[in-house]
Every structure is written in structure tokens, then in C-alpha cells.
N, C-alpha and C positions, 0 to 999 in steps of 0.2 A: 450411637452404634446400631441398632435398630434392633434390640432385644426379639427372638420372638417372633421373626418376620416368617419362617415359615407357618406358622401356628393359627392363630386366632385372628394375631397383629394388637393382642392386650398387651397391656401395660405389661411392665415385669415385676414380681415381689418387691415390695420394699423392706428394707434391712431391718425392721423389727420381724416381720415375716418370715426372713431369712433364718434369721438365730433360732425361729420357733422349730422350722425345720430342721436347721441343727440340731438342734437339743432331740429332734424326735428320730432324724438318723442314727444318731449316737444311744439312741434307747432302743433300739430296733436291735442295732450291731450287738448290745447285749444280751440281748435277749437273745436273739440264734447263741450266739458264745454260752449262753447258760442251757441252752438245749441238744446244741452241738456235742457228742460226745469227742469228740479228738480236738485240737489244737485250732485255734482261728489267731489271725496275725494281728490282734487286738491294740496293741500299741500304738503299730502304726496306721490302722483303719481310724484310730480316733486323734492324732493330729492331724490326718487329713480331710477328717470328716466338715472341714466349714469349708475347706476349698472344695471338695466333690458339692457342698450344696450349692456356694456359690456358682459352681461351671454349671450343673445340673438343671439349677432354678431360675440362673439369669444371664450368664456368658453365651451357654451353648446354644445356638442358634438351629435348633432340633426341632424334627417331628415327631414324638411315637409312635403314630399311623402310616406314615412315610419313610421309615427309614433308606430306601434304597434311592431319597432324594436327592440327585447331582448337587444343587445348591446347599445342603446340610455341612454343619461346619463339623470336622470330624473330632475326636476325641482319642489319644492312644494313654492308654496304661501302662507307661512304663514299669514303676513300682508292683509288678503284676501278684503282686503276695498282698495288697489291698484289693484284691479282686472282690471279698465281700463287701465293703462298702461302698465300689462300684455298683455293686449288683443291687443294694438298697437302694441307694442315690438312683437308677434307674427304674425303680419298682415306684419311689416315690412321686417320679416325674411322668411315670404313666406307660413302660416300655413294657414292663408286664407284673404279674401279681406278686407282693411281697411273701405271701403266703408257700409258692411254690418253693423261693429260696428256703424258708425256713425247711421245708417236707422234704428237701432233696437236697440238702447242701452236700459236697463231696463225697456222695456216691457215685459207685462207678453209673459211671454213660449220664449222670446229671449233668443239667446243662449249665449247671454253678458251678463248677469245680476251684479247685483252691488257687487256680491262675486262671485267668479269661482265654475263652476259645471262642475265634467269631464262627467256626464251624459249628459248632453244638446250640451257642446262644446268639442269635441274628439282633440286632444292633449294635453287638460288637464290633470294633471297626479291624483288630486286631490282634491275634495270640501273642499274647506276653507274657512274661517271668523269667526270662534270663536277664539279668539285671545289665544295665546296658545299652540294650537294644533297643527300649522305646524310641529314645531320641533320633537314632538313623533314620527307622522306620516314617517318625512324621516327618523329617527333611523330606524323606523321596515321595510321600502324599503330598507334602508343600511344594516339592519342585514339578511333582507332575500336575496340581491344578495350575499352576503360571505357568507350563508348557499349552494346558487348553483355555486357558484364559479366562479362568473359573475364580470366580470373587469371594470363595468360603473363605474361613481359618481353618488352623490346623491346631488342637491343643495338645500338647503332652504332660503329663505331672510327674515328675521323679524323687524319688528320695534324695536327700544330700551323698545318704550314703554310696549309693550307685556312680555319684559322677566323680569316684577315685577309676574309673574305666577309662581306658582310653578311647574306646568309642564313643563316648558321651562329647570329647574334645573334638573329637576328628568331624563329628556331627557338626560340631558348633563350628566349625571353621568352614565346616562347605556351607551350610546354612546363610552363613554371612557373604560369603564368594557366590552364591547365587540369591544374592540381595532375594530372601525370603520373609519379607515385611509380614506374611499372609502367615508365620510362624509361631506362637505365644509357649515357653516352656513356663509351667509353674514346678517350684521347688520347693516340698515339703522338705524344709532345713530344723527338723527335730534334733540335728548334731547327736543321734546316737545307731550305732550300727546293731548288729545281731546279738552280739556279747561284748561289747563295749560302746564307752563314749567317744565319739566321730574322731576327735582331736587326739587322742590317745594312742591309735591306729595311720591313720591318716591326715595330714595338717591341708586343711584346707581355706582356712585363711590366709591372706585375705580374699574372701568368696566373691564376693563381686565386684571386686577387680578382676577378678579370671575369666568371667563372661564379658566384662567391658573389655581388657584385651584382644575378648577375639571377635568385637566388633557388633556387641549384642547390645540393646537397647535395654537399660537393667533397672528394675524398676524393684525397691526392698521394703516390704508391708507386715503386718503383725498378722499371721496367720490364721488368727482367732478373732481378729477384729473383721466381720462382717463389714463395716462400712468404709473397712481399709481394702478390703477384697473386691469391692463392687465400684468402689473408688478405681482402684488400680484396670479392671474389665474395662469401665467407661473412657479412662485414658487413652485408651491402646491405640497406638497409632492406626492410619488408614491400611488395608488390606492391601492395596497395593503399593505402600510403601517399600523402602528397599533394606530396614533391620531388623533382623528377628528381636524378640520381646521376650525377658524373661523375668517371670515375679518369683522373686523369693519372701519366702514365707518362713518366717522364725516361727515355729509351732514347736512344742510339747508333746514327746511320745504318752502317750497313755489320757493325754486331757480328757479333764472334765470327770477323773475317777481317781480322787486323794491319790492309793496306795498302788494306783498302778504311775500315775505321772512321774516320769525320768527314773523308772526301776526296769533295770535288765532284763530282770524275769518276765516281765508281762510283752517281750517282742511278741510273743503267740503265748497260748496259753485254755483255759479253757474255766469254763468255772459251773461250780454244783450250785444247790440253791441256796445254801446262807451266804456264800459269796456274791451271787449275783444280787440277792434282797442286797445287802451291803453298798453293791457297783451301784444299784438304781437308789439310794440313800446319798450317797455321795454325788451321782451326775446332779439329782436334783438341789444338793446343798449349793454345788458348785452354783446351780443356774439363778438360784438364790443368792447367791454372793455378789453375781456380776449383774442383778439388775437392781443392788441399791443404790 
């Protein structure tokens, strides 16, 4: 796939690397949440946190020196209520200082705010948080680089929960009718909504038969499995092929922190400091657990 090519032209992380980073996103995200005094969308920033490292550290075909690069592969945030774990996974990869998010998260006129704004924060490729909408959006970036005959991709990552919208389908159908091979949807599939579990509310199995319906190239990995992630990246068919791609990701709201994983409570949330000693007690048990 050519990892990287705008960049150095280095290698790309390899997948024990990869987990490290995870493991240090997911300790970062706590740590603003434990300094943050209001609410962070903690849940879902931490099932989605091995796909933002994997697009982050080894998919996205990015500069951070260059963003305004025609050839850079774009990225939209659908899920725009994971805006801060974008905003690490960027700080990590070099777009700007971690330090800032933490000093300035969701105040006014910050350029972190609790949904992404590419006007305030420039490598944004898009303001998101109506749930929904991401998916249109990188159709029409996907249909307009095959209109200039421009060889990026285009990623977007959505919650499961979000694709009970009808715009999520109507996407996926033009997507496919304008054979947008150069389109990759990841799906953070945590099966749990705001205040319930996914299935309870809305049935959306069987889930990837409803993208293969509507003519999508469906590709289904362990969300947490770093080498199932990078696995699924390196797959991806050719850029100019003619079906969009989409990886679903079976993840865990809350992973990687015992008493928040698949508990309602913790969709947003915020935490003092014997909680957060607690959350960084448990991320590191957990990291303990999966490397014996």
C-alpha cells in the first residue's frame, strides 16, 4: 500500500509498536478525563482508540508539516463525540502538542472542542457531530477526487450506533453507484448506544450483510486486535478500484478500564482522582493480561 509516502518514505510501525501506542492513547484520554472538569465521551474514545492508532500511525497516508497536501489521504470523523481521541491520536502523530489539548479542551473559542471543527483546528479535514453525516461527506471527497483523478483515499469511522440513519444507507448506495473503490468506512461496532445496548433499540443484525447488499466490499476484524487492523489496511483493495471497503470492528465500549467496559454509565463521564489512580490501575492490568 505504500505506508507513509508522503512523509520520510520509513517503514511503518510494526504491530507491537502499534499496541504501545495504544496503550499510551488510551492513557493520555485518561488522563485529560481526570483533569477535564465536565464530561468527555470516554466510552466510546476508548473502543475506538486502536483504530484511530492504527489509521493514525500506519493507514493514513499524512503529513503533519503539510497538511494542505492534494495527494494526503483524508480522514472524516463521523462519530464526532470521539473528537478527543482524535485530537490525541493527532497530537501523537505529530499535528500539534498534546499538551495544548489537555490546557484547553472545551473551552470556549478552543480549538479542541467536544466535536471537531476544521475552521478553529487546521488538519481537520471536516466539522462533525451530527451523527450521520460523516459518511455523505467522504462520499462527496471520494467522488470529487475521481472526478480530478486524484489517487488518495478517503477514511471515515462511525459508530454502529449512528448507521440506524438513513443517511448512512443513502451514502452507501451512492458510494457504490459511483464505483468509489478510493472509499474505506471503519465501524467502531461496540453494539451500544447512548443509554442502551444497540440490539435493544435498533436490530441491526445481520450487520454485514447490509453493507454487502448495498455492494460494499466488507471486510469483519477484532477491533482490538492490532494485527487484525493492519491486516485489514494492507488488504485494501487498489484506490482505483470500483467498491467501497468497509471494516467492521467488533470493539468494547469502555476497553481496557474493568468497570467502565460495556457499562452505560461511562458513554461520557468524567472522573476525580481516586477514580482516575483506579482507570490507570486497571488500563495497565488489562495491558498485563494481553501480553501473556
Amino acid at each position: 500500500m505504500g505506508h507513509m509516502s508522503l512523509t520520510t518514505g520509513g517503514s511503518p510501525h510494526t504491530v507491537e509498536e502499534l499496541k504501545e501506542l495504544a496503550f499510551e492513547l488510551r492513557s493520555k484520554l485518561l488522563h485529560l478525563c481526570g483533569t477535564y472538569e465536565g464530561a468527555v465521551h470516554i466510552g466510546g474514545d476508548l473502543s475506538a482508540a486502536d483504530i484511530f492508532t492504527a489509521l493514525y500511525h500506519y493507514g493514513l497516508d499524512v503529513d503533519p508539516t503539510d497538511i494542505a497536501n492534494p495527494a494526503r489521504d483524508r480522514f472524516v470523523l463521523s462519530k464526532g463525540h470521539a473528537a478527543v481521541c482524535m485530537y490525541i491520536a493527532m497530537a501523537m502523530r505529530g499535528f500539534f502538542p498534546y499538551e495544548g489539548i489537555v490546557d484547553t479542551y472545551g473551552q470556549l473559542d478552543s480549538a479542541y472542542g467536544m466535536h471537531p471543527c476544521k475552521v478553529h483546528l487546521p488538519g481537520v479535514e471536516c466539522s462533525t457531530g451530527s451523527l450521520g453525516h460523516g459518511l455523505p461527506l467522504a462520499v462527496g471527497m471520494a467522488l470529487s477526487a475521481r472526478g480530478r483523478g486524484e489517487l488518495h483515499r478517503v477514511f471515515c469511522l462511525l459508530g454502529d450506533g449512528e448507521t440506524g440513519e438513513g443517511s448512512v444507507w443513502e451514502a452507501a448506495m451512492a458510494a457504490r453507484s459511483n464505483e468509489l473503490g478510493n472509499l474505506v468506512a471503519f465501524v467502531d461496532r461496540n453494539r451500544q448506544l447512548m443509554t442502551s445496548f444497540a440490539e435493544e433499540r435498533v436490530v441491526f443484525e445481520p450487520y454485514p450483510d447490509k453493507w454487502a447488499a448495498f455492494g460494499w466490499n466488507v471486510v469483519n476484524v477484532d477491533g482490538h486486535d492490532m494485527a487484525d487492523l493492519v491486516g485489514a489496511i494492507d488488504r485494501l483493495p487498489e484506490v482505483d478500484s470500483k467498491r467501497p471497503t468497509v471494516v467492521i470492528c467488533e470493539t468494547v465500549k469502555g476497553k481496557g478500564v474493568d468497570f467502565m467496559e460495556r457499562n452505560l454509565a461511562w458513554h461520557a463521564g468524567s472522573l476525580g482522582a481516586a477514580d482516575l489512580e483506579r482507570a490507570m490501575a486497571a488500563l495497565e492490568a488489562s495491558r498485563d493480561k494481553e501480553s501473556v
